[in-house]
C-alpha positions as CSV (number, residue, x, y, z in Angstrom):
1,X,-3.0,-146.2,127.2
2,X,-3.3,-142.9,128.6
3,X,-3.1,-141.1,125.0
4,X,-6.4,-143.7,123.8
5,X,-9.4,-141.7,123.4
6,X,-12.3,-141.6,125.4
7,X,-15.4,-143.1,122.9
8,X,-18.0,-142.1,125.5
9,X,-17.6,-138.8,126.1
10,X,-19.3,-136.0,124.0
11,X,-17.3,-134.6,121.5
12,X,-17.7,-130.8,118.7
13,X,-15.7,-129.8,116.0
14,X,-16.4,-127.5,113.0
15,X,-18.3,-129.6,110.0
16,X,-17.6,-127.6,107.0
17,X,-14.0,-126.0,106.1
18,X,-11.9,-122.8,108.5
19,X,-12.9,-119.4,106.4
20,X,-15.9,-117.1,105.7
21,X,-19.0,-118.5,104.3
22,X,-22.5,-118.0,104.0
23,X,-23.0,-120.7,106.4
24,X,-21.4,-123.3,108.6
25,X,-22.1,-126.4,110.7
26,X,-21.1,-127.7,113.8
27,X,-21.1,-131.1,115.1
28,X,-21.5,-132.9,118.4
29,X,-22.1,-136.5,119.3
30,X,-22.2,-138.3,122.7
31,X,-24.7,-138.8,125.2
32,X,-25.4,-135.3,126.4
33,X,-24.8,-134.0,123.1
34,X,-29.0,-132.9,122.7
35,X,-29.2,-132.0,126.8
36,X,-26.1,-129.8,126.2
37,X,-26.7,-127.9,123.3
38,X,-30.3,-127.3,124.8
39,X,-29.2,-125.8,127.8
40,X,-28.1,-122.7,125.2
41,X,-31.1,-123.2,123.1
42,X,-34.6,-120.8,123.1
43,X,-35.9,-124.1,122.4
44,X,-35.5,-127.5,124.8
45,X,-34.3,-129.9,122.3
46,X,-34.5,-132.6,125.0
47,X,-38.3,-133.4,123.6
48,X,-37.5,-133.1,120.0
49,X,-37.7,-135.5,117.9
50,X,-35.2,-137.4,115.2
51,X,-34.1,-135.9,112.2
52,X,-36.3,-132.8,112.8
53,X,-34.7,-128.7,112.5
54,X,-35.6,-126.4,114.5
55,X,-34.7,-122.4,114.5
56,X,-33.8,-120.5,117.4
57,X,-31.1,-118.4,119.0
58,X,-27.7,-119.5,120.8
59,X,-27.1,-117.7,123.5
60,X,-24.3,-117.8,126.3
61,X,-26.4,-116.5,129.5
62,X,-27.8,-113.2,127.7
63,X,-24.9,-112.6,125.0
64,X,-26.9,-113.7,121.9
65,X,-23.6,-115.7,119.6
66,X,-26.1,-116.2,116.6
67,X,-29.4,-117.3,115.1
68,X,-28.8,-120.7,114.0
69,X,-30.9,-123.9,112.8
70,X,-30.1,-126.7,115.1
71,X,-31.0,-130.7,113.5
72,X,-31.3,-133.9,116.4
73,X,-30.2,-137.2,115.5
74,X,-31.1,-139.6,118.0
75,X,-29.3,-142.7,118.5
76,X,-29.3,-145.3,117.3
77,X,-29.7,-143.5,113.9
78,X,-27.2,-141.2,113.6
79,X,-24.3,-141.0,111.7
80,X,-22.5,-142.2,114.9
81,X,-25.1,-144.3,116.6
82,X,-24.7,-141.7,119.4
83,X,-27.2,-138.9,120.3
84,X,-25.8,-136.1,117.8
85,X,-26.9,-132.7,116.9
86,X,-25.8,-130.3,114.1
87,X,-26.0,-126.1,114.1
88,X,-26.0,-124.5,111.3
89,X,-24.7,-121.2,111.6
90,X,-23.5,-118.2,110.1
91,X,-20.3,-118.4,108.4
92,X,-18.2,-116.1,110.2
93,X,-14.9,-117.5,111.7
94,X,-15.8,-115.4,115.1
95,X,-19.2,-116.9,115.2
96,X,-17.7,-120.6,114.9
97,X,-15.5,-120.3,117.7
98,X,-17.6,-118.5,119.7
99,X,-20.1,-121.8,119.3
100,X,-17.1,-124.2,119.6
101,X,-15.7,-122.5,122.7
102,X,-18.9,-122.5,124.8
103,X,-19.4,-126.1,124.5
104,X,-15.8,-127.1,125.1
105,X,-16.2,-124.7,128.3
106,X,-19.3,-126.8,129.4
107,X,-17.8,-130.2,129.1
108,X,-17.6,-131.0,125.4
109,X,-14.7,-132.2,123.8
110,X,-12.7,-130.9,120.9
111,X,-13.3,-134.4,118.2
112,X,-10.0,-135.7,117.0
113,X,-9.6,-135.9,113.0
114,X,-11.9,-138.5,111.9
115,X,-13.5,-139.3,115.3
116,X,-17.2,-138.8,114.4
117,X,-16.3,-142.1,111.6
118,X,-14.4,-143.8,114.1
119,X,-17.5,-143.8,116.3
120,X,-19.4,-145.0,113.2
121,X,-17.1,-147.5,112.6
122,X,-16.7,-148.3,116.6
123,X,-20.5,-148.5,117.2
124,X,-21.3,-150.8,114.1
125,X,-22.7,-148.5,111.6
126,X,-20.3,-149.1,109.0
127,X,-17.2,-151.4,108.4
128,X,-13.7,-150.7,108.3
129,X,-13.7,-150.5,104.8
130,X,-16.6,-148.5,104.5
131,X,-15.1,-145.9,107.0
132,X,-11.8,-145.7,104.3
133,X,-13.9,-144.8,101.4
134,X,-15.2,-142.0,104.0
135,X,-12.0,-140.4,103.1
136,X,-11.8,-141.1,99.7
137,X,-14.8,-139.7,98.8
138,X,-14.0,-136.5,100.7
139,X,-10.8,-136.2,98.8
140,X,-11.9,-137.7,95.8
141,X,-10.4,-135.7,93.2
142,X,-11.8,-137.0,89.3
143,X,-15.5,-138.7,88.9
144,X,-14.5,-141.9,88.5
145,X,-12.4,-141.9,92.1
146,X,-15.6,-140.1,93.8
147,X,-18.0,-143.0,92.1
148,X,-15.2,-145.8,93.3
149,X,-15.2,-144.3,96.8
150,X,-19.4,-144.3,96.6
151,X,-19.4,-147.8,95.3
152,X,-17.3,-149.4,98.9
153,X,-19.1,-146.5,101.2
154,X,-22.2,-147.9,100.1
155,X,-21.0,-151.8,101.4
156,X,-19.7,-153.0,97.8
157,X,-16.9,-155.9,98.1
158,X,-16.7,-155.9,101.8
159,X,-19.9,-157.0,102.4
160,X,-19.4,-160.2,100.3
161,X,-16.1,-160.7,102.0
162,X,-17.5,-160.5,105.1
163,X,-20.5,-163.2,104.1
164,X,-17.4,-165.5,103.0
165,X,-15.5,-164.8,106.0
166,X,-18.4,-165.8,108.5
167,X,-18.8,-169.5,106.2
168,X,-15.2,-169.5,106.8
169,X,-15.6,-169.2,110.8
170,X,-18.0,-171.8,111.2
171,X,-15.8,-174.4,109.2
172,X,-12.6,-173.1,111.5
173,X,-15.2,-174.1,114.4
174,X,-15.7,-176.8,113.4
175,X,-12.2,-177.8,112.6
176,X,-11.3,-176.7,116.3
177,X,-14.2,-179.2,117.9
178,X,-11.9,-181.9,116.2
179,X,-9.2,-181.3,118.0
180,X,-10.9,-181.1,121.2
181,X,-12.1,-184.9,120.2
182,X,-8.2,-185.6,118.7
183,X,-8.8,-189.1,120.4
184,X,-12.3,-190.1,119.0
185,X,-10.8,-189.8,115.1
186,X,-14.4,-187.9,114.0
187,X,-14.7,-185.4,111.6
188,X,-16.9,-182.6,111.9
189,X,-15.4,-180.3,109.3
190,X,-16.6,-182.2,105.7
191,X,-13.3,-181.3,104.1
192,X,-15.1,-182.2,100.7
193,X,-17.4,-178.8,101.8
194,X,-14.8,-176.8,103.0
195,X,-13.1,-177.6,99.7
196,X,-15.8,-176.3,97.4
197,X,-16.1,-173.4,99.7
198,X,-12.7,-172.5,99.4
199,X,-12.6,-173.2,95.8
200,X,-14.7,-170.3,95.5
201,X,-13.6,-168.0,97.6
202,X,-10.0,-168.0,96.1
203,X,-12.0,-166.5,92.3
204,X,-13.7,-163.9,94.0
205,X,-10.4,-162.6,96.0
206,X,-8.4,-162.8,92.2
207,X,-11.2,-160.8,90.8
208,X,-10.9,-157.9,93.6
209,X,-6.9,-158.2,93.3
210,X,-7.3,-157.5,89.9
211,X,-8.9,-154.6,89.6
212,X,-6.1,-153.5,91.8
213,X,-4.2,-151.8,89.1
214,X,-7.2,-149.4,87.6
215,X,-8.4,-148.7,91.1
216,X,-4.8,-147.1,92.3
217,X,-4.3,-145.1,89.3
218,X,-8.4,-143.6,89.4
219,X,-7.4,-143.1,93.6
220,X,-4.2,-141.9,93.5
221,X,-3.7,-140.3,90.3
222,X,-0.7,-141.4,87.4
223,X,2.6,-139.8,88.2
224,X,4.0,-138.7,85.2
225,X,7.4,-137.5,84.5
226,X,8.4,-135.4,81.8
227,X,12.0,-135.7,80.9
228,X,14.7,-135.0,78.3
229,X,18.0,-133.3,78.1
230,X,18.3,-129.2,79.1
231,X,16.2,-127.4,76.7
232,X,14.6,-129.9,75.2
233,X,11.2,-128.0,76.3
234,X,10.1,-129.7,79.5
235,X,9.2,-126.7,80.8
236,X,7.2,-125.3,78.3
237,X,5.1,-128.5,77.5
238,X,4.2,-128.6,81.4
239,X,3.1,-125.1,81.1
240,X,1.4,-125.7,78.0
241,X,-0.5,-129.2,79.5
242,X,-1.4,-126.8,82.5
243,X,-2.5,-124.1,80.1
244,X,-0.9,-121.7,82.6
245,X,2.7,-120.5,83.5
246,X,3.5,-122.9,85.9
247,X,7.5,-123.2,85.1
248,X,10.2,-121.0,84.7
249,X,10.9,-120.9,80.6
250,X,14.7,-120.2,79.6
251,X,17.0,-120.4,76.6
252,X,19.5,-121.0,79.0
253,X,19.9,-124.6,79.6
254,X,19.9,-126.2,83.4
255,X,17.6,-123.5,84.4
256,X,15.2,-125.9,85.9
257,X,17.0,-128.0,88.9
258,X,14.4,-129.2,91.2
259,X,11.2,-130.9,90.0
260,X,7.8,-129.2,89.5
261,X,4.5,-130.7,90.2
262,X,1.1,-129.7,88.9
263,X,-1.8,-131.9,88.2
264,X,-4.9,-132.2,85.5
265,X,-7.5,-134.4,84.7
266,X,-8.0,-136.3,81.4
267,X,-10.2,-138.8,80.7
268,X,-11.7,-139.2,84.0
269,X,-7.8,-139.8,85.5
270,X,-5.9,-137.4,87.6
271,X,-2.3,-137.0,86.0
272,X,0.7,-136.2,87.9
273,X,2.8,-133.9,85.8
274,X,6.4,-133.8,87.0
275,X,8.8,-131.1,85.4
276,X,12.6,-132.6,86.3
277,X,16.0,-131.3,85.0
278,X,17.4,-131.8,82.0
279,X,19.4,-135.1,81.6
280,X,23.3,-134.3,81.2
281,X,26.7,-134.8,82.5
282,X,27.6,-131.6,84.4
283,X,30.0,-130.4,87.2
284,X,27.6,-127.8,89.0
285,X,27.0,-129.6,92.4
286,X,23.4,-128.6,92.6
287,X,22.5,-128.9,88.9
288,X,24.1,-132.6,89.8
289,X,21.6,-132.8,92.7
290,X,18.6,-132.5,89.7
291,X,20.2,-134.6,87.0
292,X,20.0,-137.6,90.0
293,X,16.5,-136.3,91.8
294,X,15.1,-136.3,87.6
295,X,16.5,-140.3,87.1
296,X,14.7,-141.7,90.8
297,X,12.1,-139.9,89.7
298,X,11.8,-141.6,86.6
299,X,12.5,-144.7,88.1
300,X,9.0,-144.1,90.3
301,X,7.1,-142.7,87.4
302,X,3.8,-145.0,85.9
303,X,4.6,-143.2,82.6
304,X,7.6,-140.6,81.3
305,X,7.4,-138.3,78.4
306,X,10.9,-138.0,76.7
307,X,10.8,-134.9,75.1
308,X,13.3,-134.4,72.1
309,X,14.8,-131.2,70.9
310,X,14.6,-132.2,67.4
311,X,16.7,-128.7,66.0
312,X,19.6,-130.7,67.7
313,X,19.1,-134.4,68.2
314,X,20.0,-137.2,65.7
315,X,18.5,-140.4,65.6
316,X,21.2,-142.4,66.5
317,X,21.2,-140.4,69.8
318,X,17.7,-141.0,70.0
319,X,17.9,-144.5,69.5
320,X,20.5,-144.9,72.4
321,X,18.3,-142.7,74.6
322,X,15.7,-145.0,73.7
323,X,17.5,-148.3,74.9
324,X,18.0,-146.4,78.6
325,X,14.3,-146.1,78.3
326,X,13.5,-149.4,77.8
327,X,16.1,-150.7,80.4
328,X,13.7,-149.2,82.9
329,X,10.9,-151.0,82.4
330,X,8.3,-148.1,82.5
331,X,5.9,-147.1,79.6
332,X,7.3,-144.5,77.9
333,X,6.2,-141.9,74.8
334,X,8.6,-140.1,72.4
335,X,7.6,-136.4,72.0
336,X,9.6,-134.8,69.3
337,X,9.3,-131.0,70.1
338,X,9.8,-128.0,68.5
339,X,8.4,-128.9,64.6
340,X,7.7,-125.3,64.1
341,X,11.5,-124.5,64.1
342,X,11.8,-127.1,61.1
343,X,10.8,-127.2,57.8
344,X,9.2,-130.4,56.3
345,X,12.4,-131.6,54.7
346,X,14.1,-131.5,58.0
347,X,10.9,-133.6,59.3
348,X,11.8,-136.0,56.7
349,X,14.8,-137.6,58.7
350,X,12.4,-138.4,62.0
351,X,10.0,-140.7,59.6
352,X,9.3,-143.4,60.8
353,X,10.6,-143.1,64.4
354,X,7.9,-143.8,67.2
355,X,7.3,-140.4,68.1
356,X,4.5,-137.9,68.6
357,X,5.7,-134.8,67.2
358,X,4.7,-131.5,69.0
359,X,5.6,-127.5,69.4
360,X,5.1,-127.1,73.2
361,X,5.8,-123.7,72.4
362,X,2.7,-123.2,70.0
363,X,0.8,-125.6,71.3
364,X,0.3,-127.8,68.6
365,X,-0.6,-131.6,68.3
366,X,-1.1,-131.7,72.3
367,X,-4.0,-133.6,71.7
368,X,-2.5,-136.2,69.8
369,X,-0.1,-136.3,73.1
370,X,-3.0,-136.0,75.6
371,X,-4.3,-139.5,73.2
372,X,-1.6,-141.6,73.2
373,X,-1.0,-140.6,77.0
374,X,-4.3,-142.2,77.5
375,X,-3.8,-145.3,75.8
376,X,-1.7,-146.1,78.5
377,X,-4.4,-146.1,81.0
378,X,-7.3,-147.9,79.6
379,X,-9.6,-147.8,82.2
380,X,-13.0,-148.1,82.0
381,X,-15.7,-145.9,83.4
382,X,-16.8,-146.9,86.7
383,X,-20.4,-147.0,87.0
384,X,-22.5,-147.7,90.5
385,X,-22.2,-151.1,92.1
386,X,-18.9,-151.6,90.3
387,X,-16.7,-153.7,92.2
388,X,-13.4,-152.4,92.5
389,X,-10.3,-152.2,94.8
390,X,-8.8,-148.7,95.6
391,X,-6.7,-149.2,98.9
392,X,-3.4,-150.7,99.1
393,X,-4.1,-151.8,102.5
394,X,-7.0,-153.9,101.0
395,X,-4.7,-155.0,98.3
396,X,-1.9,-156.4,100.2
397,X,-4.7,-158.3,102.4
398,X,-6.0,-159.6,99.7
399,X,-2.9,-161.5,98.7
400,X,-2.2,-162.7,101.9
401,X,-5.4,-164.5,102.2
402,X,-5.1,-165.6,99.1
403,X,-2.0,-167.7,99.9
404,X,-3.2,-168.8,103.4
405,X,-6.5,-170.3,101.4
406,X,-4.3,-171.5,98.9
407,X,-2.3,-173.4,102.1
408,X,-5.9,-174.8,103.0
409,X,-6.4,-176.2,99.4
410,X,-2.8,-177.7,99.4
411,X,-3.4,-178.9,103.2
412,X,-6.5,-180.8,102.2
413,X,-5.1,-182.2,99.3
414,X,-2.4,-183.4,101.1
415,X,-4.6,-185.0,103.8
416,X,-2.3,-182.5,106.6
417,X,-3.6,-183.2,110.6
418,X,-6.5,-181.2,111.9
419,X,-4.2,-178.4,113.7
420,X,-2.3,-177.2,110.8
421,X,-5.2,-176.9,108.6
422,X,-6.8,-174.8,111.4
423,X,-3.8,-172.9,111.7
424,X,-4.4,-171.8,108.1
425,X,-8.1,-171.3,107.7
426,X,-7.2,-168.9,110.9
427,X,-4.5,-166.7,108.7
428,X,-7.2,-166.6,106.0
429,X,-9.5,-165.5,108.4
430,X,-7.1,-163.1,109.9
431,X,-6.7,-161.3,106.4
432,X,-9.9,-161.0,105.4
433,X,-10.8,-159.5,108.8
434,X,-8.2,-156.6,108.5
435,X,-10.2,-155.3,105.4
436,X,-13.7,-155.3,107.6
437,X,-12.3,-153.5,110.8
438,X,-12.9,-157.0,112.2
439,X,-9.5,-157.5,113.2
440,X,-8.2,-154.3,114.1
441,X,-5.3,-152.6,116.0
442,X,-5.7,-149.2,117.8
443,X,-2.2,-148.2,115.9
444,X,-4.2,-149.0,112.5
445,X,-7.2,-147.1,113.9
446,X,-5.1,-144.2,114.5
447,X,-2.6,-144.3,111.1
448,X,-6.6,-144.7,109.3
449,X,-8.9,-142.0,110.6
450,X,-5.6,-139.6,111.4
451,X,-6.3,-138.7,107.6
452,X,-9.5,-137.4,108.3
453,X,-10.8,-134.1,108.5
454,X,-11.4,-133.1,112.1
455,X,-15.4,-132.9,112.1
456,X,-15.8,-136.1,109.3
């Protein structure tokens, strides 16, 4: 308990990223947050009102540290409920610290990563939920994952959950009086009602679940391996998707024996570009090392390129490459490369193979390739007030209440006593309450806002 953190003291931290700008801000929240900063203030902040700026100097006894524009938030409407003030100062690294350092001296606190949101979250201003998309929207990468993150920051499914959840609760009450009248035989609970009420609670949650799939690829991006045997050109199509040198380009094959990561956007969706070594039998202990690292890897892709060398593949070796492919499981896409190295006659023989033919080398027919990439990933544009689920944690909470309100249906179908239907209206309840924040764990709390950035 000693390692908990204190959500009454006042707490600083540095707003806006370490490194020289025009401008930076500083936050503090906590009761003397306003009577603190004012004591270093040429104006007394203690009479100023909410939401209003006011411009002044900071000064530590006569050391001027800056000229800086100081904004009140009084509580309760503040991002943290709490009394909180923000300086906005010059950019200088120096300058921040300076700031930072003469309130911790003075009984401030440095915040932990994420705690103004915790405090949010702690204090009732937003939901559990609502404090995740926090972070996604700050590390939103594409559009579409920034507009997802809006759409739950700004209440979106949890709000109905939690207005299901709470008609929920008072049928779990109910079903509790029973059993504290288990002798009287009287019903309290309509199970006819609580039926009907769980009958539509169970669509809802399979809608939400459903979107499950979209929602992690616009979040977390499609991890995308490209793969093939040495010198088929992996290299040079990454560098070529990148439009930049990112990979080491050789004639001589087994030059690339660790994986490469980069990432681009197309069509609204991040893509994961994975560069892996080529696929062969080989003796070289570390090359061995790749080949292995290049098939998990392919096993954990959403999609693999297989690029083809087609100056020195056949089909029937493409057609058992293929059927390893297929054994996997994983959407795949045949890329024939190197078509500038054959002439049309030499083309002739890859007819009617499934293919998309390319020169990663030239740079040609990429956006055929970038095409059929995307028809893998047909998701549609996510507009404002969308309903969509982005967080595995959410996900797997999801199910589970699923099959504890499926329990219930069976239960009452099955006429089950009083306490075991409670048992699993409670489990239902339980679920639904881990998406909210209303069931929580300080270890959840802490594996949640640790993502944070410290300021946020």
């Amino acid at each position: 308990m000693a390692n908990l953190p204190d959500h009454t003291d006042t707490i600083i931290a540095p707003a806006t990223p370490p490194g020289t700008s025009a401008l930076a801000v500083i936050r503090l929240s906590g009761d003397r947050a306003i009577s603190l900063v004012s004591d270093f203030f040429s104006h007394d902040l203690t009479r100023t009102p909410s939401h209003r700026a006011r411009l002044g100097i900071l000064k530590d006894g006569e050391r001027i540290i800056d000229e800086v524009v100081i904004t009140v938030f009084r509580k309760p409407k503040s991002y943290t409920r709490e009394d909180l003030v923000e300086i906005s100062c010059h950019g200088s690294p120096v300058v921040v610290r300076e700031i930072v350092n003469l309130f911790i001296r003075h009984g401030a606190r440095m915040a932990r990563p994420g705690e103004f949101t915790r405090r949010a979250f702690l204090n009732g201003r937003i939901d559990l939920a609502q404090a995740e998309a926090v972070a996604d929207v700050i590390h939103a990468e594409t559009e579409m994952a920034r507009q997802a993150a809006i759409n739950q920051m700004r209440s979106g499914y949890p709000a109905e959950l939690a207005r299901l959840r709470e008609q929920l609760i008072e049928f779990a009450s109910l079903v509790e009086l029973e059993l504290d009248f288990g002798e009287e035989d009287v019903e309290f609970a309509k199970r006819d009602e609580l039926k009907k009420l769980v009958e539509q609670i169970i669509p809802f949650i399979n809608m939400l679940a459903s979107t499950f799939a979209a929602g992690n690829v616009i979040k977390n991006g499609v991890p995308t391996v490209i793969a093939g045997k040495p010198n088929a050109g992996k290299s040079t199509l990454l560098n070529a998707l990148l439009n930049e040198d990112r990979a080491i380009v050789s004639d001589i094959p087994g030059t690339t024996r660790d994986t490469i990561e980069d990432e681009i956007t197309l069509g609204g969706l991040l893509f994961r570009f994975i560069d892996t070594a080529g696929l062969r039998p080989t003796t070289d202990a570390i090359e061995a090392q790749g080949v292995e690292r290049t098939r998990q890897y392919m096993k954990r892709a959403s999609l693999i390129l297989y690029l083809i060398d087609l100056t020195q593949a056949t089909p029937p070796e493409v057609h058992e490459q293929e059927q390893e492919l297929k054994a996997l499981n994983i959407p795949y896409i045949l890329v024939g490369n190197k078509t500038d190295k054959l002439r049309p006659d030499e083309l002739e023989k890859w007819k009617g193979f499934p293919m998309v033919f390319i020169s990663a080398s030239q740079k040609t027919n990429l956006d055929e390739l970038k095409n059929r990439i995307l028809e893998h990933f047909q998701i549609p544009e996510v507009r404002s007030g969308d309903v969509i689920v982005t967080n595995a944690r959410h996900y797997q909470s999801l199910l589970e209440t699923r099959a504890a309100l499926q329990r219930v249906l069976n239960g009452l179908a099955k006429n089950i006593s009083g306490d075991l239907l409670a048992q699993d209206i409670r489990q239902a309840l339980h679920h639904l309450g881990e998406i909210t924040g209303t069931i929580t764990t300080e270890h959840l709390l802490d594996s949640i806002f640790s993502r944070f950035c410290i300021g946020k």
